[in-house]
C-alpha positions in Angstrom: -61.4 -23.0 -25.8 -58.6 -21.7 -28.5 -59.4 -18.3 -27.2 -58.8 -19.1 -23.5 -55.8 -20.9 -24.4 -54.7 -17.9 -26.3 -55.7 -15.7 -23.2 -53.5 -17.8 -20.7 -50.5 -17.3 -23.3 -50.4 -13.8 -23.2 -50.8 -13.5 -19.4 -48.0 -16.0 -19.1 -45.8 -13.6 -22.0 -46.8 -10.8 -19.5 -45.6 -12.2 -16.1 -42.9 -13.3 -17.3 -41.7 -10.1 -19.0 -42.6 -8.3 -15.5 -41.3 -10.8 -13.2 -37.8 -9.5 -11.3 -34.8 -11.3 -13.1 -32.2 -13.2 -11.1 -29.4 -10.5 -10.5 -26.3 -10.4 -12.5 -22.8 -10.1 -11.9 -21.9 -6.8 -13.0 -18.4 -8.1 -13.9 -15.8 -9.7 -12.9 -13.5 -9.1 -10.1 -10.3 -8.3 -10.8 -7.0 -9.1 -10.2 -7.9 -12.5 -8.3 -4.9 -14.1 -6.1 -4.4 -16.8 -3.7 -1.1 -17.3 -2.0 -0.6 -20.4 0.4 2.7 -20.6 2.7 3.7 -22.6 2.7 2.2 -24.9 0.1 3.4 -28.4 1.5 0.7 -30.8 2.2 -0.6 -31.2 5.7 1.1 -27.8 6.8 0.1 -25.4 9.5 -0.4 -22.6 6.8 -1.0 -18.6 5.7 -3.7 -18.5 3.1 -3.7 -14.9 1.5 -6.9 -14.6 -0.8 -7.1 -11.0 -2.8 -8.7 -9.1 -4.6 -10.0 -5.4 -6.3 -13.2 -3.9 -6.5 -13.4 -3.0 -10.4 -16.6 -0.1 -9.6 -17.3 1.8 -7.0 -20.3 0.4 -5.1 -22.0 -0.6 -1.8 -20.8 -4.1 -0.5 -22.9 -5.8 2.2 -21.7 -9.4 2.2 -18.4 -11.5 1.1 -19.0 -15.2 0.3 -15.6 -17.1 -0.6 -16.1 -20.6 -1.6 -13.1 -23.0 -0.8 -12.3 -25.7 -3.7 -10.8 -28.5 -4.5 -9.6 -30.4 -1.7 -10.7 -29.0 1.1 -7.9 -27.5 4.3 -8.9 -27.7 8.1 -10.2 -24.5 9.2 -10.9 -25.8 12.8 -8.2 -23.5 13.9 -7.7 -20.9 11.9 -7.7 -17.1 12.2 -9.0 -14.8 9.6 -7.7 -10.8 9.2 -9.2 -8.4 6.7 -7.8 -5.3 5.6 -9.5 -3.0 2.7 -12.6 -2.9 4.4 -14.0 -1.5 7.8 -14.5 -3.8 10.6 -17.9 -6.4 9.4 -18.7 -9.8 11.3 -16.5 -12.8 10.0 -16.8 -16.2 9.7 -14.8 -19.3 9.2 -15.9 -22.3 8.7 -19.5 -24.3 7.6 -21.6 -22.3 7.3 -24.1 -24.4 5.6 -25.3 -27.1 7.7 -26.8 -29.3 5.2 -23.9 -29.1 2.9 -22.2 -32.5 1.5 -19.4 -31.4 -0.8 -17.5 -27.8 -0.9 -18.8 -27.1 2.5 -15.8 -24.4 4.0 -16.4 -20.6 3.2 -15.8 -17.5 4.6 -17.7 -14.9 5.0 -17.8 -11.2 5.8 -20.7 -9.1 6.2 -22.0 -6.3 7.6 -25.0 -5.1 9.1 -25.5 -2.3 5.9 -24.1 -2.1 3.1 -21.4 -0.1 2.8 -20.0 2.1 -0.3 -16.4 0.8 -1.6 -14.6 2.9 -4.0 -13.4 1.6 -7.3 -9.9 -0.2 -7.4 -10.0 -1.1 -3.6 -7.8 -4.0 -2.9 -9.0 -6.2 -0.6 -7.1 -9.1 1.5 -8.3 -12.1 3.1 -5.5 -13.6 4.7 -6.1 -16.5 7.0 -3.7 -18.0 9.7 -3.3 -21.6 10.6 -5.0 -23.8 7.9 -4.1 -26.8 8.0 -3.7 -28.1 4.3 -5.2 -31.6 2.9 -2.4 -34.2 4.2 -1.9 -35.6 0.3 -0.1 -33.7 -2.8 -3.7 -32.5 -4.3 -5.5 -29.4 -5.7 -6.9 -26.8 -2.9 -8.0 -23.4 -3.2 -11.1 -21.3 -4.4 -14.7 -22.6 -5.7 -15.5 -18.8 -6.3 -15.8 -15.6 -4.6 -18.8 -13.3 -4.5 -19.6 -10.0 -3.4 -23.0 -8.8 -2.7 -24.1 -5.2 -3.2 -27.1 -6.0 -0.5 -27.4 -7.0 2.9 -27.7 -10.6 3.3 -30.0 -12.8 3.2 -31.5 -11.2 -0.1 -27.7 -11.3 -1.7 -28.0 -9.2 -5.0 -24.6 -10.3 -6.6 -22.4 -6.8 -7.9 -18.9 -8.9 -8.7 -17.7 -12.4 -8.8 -15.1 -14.6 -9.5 -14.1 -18.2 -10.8 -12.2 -21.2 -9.7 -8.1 -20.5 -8.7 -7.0 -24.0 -7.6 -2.8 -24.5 -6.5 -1.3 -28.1 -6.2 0.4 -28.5 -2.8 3.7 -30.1 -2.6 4.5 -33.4 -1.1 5.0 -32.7 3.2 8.6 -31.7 4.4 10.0 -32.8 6.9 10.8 -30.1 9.7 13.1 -30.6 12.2 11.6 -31.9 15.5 12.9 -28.6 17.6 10.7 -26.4 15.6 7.5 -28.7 16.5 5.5 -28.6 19.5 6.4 -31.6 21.4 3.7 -34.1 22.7 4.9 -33.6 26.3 7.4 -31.5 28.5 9.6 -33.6 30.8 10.5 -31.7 33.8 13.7 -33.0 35.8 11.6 -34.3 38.8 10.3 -36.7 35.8 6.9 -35.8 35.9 5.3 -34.5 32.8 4.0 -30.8 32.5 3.3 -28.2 29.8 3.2 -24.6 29.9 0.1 -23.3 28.5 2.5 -20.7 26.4 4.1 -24.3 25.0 1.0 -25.8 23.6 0.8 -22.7 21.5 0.9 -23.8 17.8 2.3 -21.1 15.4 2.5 -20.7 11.5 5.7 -23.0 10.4 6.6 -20.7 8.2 8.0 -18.4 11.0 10.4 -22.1 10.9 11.6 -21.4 8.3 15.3 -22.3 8.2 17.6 -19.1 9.1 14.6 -17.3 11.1 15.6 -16.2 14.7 11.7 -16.9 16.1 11.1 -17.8 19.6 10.5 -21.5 20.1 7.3 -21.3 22.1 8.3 -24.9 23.4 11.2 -24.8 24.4 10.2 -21.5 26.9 11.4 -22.2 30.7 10.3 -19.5 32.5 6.9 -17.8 31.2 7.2 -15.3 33.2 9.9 -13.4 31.7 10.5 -14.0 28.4 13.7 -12.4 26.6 13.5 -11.5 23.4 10.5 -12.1 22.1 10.9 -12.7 18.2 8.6 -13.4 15.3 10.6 -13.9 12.2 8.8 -14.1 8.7 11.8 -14.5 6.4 11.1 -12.4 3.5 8.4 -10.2 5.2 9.2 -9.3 8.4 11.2 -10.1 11.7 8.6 -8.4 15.1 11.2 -8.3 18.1 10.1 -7.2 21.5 12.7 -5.4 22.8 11.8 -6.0 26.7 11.0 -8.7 28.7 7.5 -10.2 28.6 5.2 -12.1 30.6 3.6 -15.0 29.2 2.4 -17.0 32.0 -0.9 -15.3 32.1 -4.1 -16.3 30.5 -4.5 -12.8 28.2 -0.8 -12.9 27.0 -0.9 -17.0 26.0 -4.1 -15.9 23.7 -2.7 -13.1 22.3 0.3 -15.5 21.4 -2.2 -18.5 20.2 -4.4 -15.5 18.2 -1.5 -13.7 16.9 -3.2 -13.5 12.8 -5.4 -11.6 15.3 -3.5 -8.7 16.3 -0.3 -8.4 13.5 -0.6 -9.0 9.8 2.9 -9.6 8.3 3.6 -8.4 4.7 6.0 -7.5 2.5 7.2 -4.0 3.3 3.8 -4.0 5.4 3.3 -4.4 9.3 -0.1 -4.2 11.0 -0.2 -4.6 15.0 -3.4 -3.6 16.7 -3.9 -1.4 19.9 -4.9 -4.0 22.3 -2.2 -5.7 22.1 0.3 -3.1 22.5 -1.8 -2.2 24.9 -1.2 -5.4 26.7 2.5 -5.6 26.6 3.5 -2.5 27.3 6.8 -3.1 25.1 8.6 -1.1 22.3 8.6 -3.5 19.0 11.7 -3.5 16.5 10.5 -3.8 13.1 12.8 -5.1 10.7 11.4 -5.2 6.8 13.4 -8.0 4.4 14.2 -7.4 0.8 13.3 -3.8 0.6 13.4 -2.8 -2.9 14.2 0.8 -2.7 17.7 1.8 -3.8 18.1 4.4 -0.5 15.5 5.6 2.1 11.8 5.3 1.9 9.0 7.0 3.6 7.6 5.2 6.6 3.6 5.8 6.2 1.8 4.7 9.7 -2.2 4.7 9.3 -1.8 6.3 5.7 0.2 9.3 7.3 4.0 9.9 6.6 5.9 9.9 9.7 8.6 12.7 9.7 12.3 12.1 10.7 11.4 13.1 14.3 8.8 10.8 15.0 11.0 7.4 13.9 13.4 6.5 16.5 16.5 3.8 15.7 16.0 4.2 12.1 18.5 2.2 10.0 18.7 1.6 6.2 21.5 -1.5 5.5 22.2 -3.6 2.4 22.7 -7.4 4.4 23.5 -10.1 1.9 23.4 -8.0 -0.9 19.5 -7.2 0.1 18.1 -4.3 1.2 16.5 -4.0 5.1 15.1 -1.3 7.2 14.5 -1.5 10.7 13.1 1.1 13.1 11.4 1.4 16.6 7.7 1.3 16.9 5.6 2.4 20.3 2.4 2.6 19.1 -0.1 0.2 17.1 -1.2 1.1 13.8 -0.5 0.4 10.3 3.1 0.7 8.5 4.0 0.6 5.5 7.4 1.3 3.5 6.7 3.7 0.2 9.2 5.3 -2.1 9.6 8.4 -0.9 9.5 11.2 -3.9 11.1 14.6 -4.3 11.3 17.5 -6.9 14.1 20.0 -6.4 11.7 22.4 -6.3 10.4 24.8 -3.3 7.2 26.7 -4.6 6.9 30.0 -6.3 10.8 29.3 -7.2 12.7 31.5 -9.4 14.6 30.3 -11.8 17.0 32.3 -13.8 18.7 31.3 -16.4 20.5 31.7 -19.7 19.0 29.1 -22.2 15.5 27.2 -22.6 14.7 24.5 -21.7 15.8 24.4 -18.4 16.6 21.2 -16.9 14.7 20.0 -13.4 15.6 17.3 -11.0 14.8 15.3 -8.5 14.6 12.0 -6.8 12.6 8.8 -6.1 13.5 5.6 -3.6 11.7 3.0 -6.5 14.6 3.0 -8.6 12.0 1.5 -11.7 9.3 3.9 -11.2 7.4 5.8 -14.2 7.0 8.7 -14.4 4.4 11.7 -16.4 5.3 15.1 -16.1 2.8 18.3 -17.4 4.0 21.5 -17.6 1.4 24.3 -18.2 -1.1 21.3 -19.5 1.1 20.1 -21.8 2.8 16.9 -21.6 6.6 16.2 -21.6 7.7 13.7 -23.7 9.0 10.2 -21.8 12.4 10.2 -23.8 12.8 13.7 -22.1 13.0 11.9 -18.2 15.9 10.4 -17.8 15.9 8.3 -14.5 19.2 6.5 -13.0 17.6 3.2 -11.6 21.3 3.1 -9.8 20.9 5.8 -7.2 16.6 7.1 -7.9 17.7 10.4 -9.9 15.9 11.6 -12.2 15.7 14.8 -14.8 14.0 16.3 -17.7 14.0 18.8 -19.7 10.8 21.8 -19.3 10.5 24.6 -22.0 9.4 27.5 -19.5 7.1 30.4 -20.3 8.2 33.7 -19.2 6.8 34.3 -15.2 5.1 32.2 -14.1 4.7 28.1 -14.9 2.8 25.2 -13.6 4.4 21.9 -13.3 2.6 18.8 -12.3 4.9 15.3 -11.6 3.4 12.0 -11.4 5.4 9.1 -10.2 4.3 5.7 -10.7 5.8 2.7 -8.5 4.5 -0.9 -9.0 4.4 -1.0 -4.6 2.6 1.9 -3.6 -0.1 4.5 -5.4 2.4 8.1 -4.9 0.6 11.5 -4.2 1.8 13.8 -7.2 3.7 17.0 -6.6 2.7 20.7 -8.2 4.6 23.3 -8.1 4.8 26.8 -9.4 7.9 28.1 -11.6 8.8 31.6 -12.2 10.9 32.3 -14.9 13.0 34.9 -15.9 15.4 34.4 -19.1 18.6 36.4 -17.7 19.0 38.4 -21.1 15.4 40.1 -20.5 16.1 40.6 -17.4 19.1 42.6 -18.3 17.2 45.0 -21.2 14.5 45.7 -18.1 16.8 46.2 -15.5 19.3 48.7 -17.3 16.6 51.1 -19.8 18.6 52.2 -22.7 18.1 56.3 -24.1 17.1 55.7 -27.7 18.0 57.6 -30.8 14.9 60.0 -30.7 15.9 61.2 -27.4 19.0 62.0 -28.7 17.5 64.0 -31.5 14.9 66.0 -29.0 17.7 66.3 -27.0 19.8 68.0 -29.8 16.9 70.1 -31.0 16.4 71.6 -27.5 20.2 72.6 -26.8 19.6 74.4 -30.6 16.8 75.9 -29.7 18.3 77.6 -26.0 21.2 78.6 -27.8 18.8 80.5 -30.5 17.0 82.1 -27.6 20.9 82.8 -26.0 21.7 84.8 -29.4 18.2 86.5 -30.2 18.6 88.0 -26.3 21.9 89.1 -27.1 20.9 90.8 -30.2 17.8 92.7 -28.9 19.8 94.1 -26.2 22.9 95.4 -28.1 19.9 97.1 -31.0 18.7 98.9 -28.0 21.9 100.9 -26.5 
């Protein structure tokens, strides 16, 4: 019996040294935010839930757990950007939950590979927040390396809870009234009325179109979305929206245009839709003079931005432009060497100083010059005006200089250039080739010699008469 006892240990040691263990996150996810706006109680509200991939590696499902007291997501509208387009979903998920039952979701049908330090943004529209001052927010997030349902965890995250504020009042113009009076008396409602928005477009001072207060659908005037401190949409011809389509593009607008500070995203269809030019207008720009418009990760060049205008408003910076196409803009530093490639340079003294120019009047900067690195006390940057300079100790010909700028809104492609130097005294002693003493000696020697010959000649033939 002690034997078999012994036996039944050791295949239990066994199995449960072979058995598969429970996966692992591999770490945490990194910087982990949630923004809600606004964060009154009971408010129609943007949640923005982000995060970055710490490793490269395959994702095949996004769980994000709500916490806290729980918001209404009856009737909200979720946008992703950072990853391709996967299958979303809002809401229970669980039916046999009791307690923490909202998530969202995002999956795909494989697993796809996501580089390290992607940031990705969760931002959903129209949650409604609990209707008393309490705690809401995240239970966790988790991101699965494997398609679901077998979930192998790669990253996760904790609890971020934020306590909402007590409700506001808003004034009862920015509100969607119960009913529409006509002046026959009897009551209607435009379906483009019933359209609930994000009140933060209400904020005070913003110039956006009061769906309710719309006569004629039909033609609409000035179409205006206005996210103070992000950015003011304004359709800059009439539009009709007494139609089906064009009331749910309105009522889905999270959908089809992701407001952002210095970033805009509108998508294709519903440009398609409209038919109408948009003027974009970014708030509190924070470059000191023009950046570079970037549309779909591409830099737009000066010809291909019409109405472009960079104003200081307030004592804050704004840009607005004209936009014809959907896609996805962004406002970057735009950053200069004043430099072409394969540049001469000639000068008297060494180091030579090099300038240039960046719109991030704070940026950072590291600068390598034939794999060596230039000090930081040697850039000198005026935060003032984006100018910057240092001093580079060049090598004779031909130099490589590499500059990195670093800007706390935007990663910066660096520029590399080739320098060839000529120190103007060299280029002198080349140019002009001096007779040295020794030639002046052989020289010497050989006007000696023909006048020798000259005499001996003379001699030989006076000896001979």
């Amino acid at each position: 019996m002690k034997k078999i006892l012994q036996l039944l240990f050791c295949l239990s040691l066994v199995t449960f040294l072979f058995l598969p263990k429970p996966s692992q996150a591999v770490t945490s996810l990194n910087n982990v935010s949630l923004e809600i706006t606004p964060q009154n109680a009971g408010s129609l509200s943007s949640w923005k839930i982000s995060f970055v991939i710490p490793a490269n590696t395959k994702i095949g499902h996004i769980l994000i757990s709500l916490g806290g007291y729980q918001p209404d997501l009856s009737s909200a509208e979720l946008f992703v950007t950072g990853l391709p387009q996967g299958n979303p979903q809002v809401g229970k998920s669980n039916i046999n939950c009791v307690s923490n039952c909202d998530d969202i979701r995002y999956f795909f049908n494989k697993p796809i590979d996501i580089a390290q330090n992607t940031k990705i943004i969760f931002t959903l529209n129209k949650v409604k927040n609990p209707e008393l001052a309490v705690q809401t927010g995240l239970n966790f997030i988790d991101v699965f390396s494997s398609q679901y349902p077998q979930l192998v965890l790669a990253f996760s995250s904790g609890e971020k809870l934020i306590t909402l504020e007590n409700a506001q009042n808003l004034p009862e113009e920015n509100l969607i009234p119960q009913t529409a009076t006509s002046e026959a008396g009897t009551e209607t409602l435009l379906p483009i009325q019933k359209v609930q928005i994000n009140q933060l477009f209400f904020k005070a001072g913003a110039k956006t179109t009061k769906l309710s207060e719309i006569k004629d659908a039909s033609k609409v005037e000035d179409l205006t979305f206005d996210l103070l401190g992000k950015v003011e949409v304004n359709f800059t011809g009439p539009v009709d929206l007494s139609k089906p389509e064009a009331v749910s593009f309105i009522d889905k607008l999270g959908d089809y245009m992701v407001f952002d500070n210095l970033h805009f995203v509108v998508k294709k269809e519903l440009m398609d839709y409209f038919k109408v030019p948009l003027r974009l207008t970014f708030y509190q720009v924070p470059y000191v003079w023009d950046p570079d418009i970037l549309k779909d990760n591409i830099v737009l060049t000066k010809d291909k931005i019409e109405n472009y205008n960079f104003a200081s408003i307030d004592e804050e910076n704004q840009v607005t432009f004209l936009i014809k196409e959907a896609g996805d803009y962004k406002l970057i530093p735009h950053f200069e060497l004043y430099l072409t490639d394969n540049q001469e340079i000639k000068n008297k003294a060494n180091p030579v100083t090099l300038e240039g120019r960046i719109s991030d009047g704070q940026a950072g900067f590291k600068i390598n010059l034939n794999d060596l690195e230039i000090k930081a006390d040697q850039i000198q940057l005026d935060p003032k005006t984006g100018q910057f300079s240092f001093a580079a100790n060049l090598n004779d010909g031909p130099n490589l200089i590499k500059v990195e700028a670093t800007s706390s809104y935007s990663d910066l492609q660096p520029i590399t250039k080739i320098i060839q130097y000529f120190p103007i005294g060299k280029i002198k002693e080349t140019g002009s080739p001096q007779i040295s003493p020794a030639n002046f000696i052989a020289i010497g020697i050989a006007i000696i010699l023909i006048i020798l010959i000259y005499i001996l000649v003379r001699m030989s033939k006076k000896k001979k008469r």
